[in-house]
C-alpha positions in Angstrom: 17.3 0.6 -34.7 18.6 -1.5 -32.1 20.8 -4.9 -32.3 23.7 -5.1 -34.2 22.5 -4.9 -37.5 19.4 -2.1 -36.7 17.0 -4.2 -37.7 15.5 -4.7 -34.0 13.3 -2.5 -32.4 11.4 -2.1 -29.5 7.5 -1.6 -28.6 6.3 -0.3 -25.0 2.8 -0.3 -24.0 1.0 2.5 -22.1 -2.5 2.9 -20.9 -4.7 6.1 -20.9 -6.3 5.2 -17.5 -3.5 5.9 -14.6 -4.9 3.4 -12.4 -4.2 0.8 -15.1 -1.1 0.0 -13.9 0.1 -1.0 -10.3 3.6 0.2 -8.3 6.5 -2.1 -9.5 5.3 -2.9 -12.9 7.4 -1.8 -16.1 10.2 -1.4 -14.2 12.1 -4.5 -16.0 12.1 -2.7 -19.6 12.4 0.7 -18.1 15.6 -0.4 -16.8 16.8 -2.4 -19.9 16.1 0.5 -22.0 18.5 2.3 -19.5 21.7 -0.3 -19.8 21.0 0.3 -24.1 20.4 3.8 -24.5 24.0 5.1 -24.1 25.5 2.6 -27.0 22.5 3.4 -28.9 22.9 7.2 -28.5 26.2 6.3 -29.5 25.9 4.5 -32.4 23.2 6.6 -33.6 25.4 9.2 -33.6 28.3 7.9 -35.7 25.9 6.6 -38.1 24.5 10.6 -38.9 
């Protein structure tokens, strides 16, 4: 449910194995998620 119509959404990859993934990486969506989550919240909100 994100974008202005809710028709977007969003897909974020893990791994099982912790060594996987190296210091640094992810950081880029973790902290787009961050500037979106408080007008989603939001909107999610007046749309209950």
């Amino acid at each position: 449910m994100l974008g202005d119509a809710g028709k977007l959404g969003m897909v974020i990859f893990s791994h099982r194995d912790t060594q996987y993934y190296q210091p640094g990486m992810g950081t880029v969506i973790l902290n787009q998620l961050a500037l979106m989550l408080p007008t989603l919240l939001e909107h999610w909100i007046e749309r209950a």
